[in-house]
C-alpha positions as CSV (number, residue, x, y, z in Angstrom):
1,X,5.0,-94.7,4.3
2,X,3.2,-96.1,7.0
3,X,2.0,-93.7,9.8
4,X,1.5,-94.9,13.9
5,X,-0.5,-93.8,15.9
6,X,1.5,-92.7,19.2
7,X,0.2,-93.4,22.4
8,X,1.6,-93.8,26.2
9,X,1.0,-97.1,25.6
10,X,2.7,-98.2,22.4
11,X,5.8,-96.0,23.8
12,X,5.7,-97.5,27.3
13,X,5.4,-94.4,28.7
14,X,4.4,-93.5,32.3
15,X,3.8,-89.6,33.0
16,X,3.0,-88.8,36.5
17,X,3.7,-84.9,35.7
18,X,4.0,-82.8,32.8
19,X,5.2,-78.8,33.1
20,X,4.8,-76.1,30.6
21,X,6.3,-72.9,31.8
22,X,4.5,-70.5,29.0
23,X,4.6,-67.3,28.7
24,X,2.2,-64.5,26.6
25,X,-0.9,-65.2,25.1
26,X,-1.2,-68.4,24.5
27,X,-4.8,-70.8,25.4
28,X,-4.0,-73.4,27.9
29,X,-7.2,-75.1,25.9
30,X,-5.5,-75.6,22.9
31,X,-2.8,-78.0,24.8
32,X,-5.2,-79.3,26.6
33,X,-7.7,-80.1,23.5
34,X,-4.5,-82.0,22.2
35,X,-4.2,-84.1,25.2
36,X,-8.0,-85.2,25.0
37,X,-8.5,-85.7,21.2
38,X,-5.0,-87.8,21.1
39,X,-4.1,-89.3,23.9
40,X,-7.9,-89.7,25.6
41,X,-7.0,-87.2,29.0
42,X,-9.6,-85.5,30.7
43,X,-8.9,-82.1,31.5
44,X,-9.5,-79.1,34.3
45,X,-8.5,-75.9,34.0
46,X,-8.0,-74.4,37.1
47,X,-7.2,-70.5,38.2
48,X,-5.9,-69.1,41.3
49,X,-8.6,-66.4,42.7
50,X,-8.2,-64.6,46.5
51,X,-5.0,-67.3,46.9
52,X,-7.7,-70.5,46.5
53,X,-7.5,-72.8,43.3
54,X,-11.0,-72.3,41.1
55,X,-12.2,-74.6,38.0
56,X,-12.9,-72.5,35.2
57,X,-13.0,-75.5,32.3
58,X,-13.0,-79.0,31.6
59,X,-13.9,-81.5,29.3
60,X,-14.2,-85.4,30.5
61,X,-15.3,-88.3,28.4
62,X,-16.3,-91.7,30.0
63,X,-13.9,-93.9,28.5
64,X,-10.6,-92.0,29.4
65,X,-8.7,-93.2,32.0
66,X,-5.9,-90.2,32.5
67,X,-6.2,-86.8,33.9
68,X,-4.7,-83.6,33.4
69,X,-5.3,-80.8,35.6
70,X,-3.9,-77.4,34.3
71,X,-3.1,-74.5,37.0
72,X,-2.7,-71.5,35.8
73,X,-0.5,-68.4,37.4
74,X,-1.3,-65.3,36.1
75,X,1.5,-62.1,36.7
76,X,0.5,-59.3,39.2
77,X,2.5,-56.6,37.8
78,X,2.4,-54.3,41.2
79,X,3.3,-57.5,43.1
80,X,5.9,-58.4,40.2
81,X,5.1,-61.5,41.1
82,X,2.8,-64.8,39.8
């Protein structure tokens, strides 16, 4: 059996923008390390501190070409909201 190497290309695909609603304890980095190691996106990881949008991560490599810029809402349980 022959294996193929999926990419955006070879499918024709155009993503403008991708949603993951998680919840629990999962790391954003481990989606994100997919992302770059597969499919050659660069990555920010960004957190929402005193209502302003912070980096806390990334990880970039010269050669790719795509983006991915991961916000994430965390739950303020006296607010009971994100």
């Amino acid at each position: 059996m022959v294996k193929n190497k999926l990419t955006f290309e070879s499918e024709n695909l155009v993503g403008d923008y991708i949603s993951f609603n998680i919840q629990g304890l999962i790391d954003p980095e481990l989606i994100l390390n997919y992302l770059f190691q597969n499919f050659g996106f660069n990555y920010t990881i960004e957190k929402r501190i005193n209502g302003k949008w912070k980096s806390e991560s990334s990880n970039s490599a010269r050669q790719n070409q795509f983006k991915v810029s991961f916000r994430q809402h965390e739950y303020i349980l006296e607010a009971k909201s994100f």
